[in-house]
C-alpha positions in Angstrom: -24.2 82.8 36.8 -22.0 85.7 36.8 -22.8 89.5 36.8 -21.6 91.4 33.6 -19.0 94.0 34.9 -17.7 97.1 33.2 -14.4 98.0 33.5 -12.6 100.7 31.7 -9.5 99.0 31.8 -8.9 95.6 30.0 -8.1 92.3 31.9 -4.7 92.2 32.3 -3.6 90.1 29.0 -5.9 90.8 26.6 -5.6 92.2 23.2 -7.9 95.3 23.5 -8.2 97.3 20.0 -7.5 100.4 22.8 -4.6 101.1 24.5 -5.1 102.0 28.3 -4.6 105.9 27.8 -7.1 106.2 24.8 -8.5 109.6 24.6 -5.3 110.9 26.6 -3.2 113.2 24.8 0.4 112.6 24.7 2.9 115.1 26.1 4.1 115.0 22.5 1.1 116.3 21.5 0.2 118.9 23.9 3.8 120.2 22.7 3.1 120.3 19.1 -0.3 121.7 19.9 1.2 124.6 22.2 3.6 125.3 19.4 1.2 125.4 16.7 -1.0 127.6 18.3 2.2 130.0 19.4 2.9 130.1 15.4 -0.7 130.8 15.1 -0.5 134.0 17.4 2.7 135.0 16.1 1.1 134.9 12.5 -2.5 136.7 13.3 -0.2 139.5 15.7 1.7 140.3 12.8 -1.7 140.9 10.6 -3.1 143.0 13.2 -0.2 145.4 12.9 -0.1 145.7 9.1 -3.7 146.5 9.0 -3.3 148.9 11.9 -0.2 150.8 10.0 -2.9 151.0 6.6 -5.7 152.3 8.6 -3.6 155.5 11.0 -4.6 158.5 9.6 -2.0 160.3 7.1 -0.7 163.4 8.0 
């Protein structure tokens, strides 16, 4: 009788429902991501200064 064995890559040939990389993000991704989050700054910067301009004292 054989020992079950765990793997985390499928036998070569098979049909997993996974593809070898799941759970790693694409350089695709990491790019969108990084430019989202850019935007994101960009945005939220921009806020800080209005609010900061509203709030100096008037002379």
């Amino acid at each position: 009788m054989r020992s079950p064995t765990k793997t985390a890559a499928p036998a070569p040939g098979s049909r997993s429902p996974q593809p070898p990389a799941y759970g790693v993000p694409s350089p695709e991704l990491i790019a969108r991501a990084d430019r989202g989050f850019a935007r994101f700054l960009a945005h939220h910067t921009e806020d800080q200064d209005s609010h900061a301009d509203d709030e100096a004292p008037q002379q």
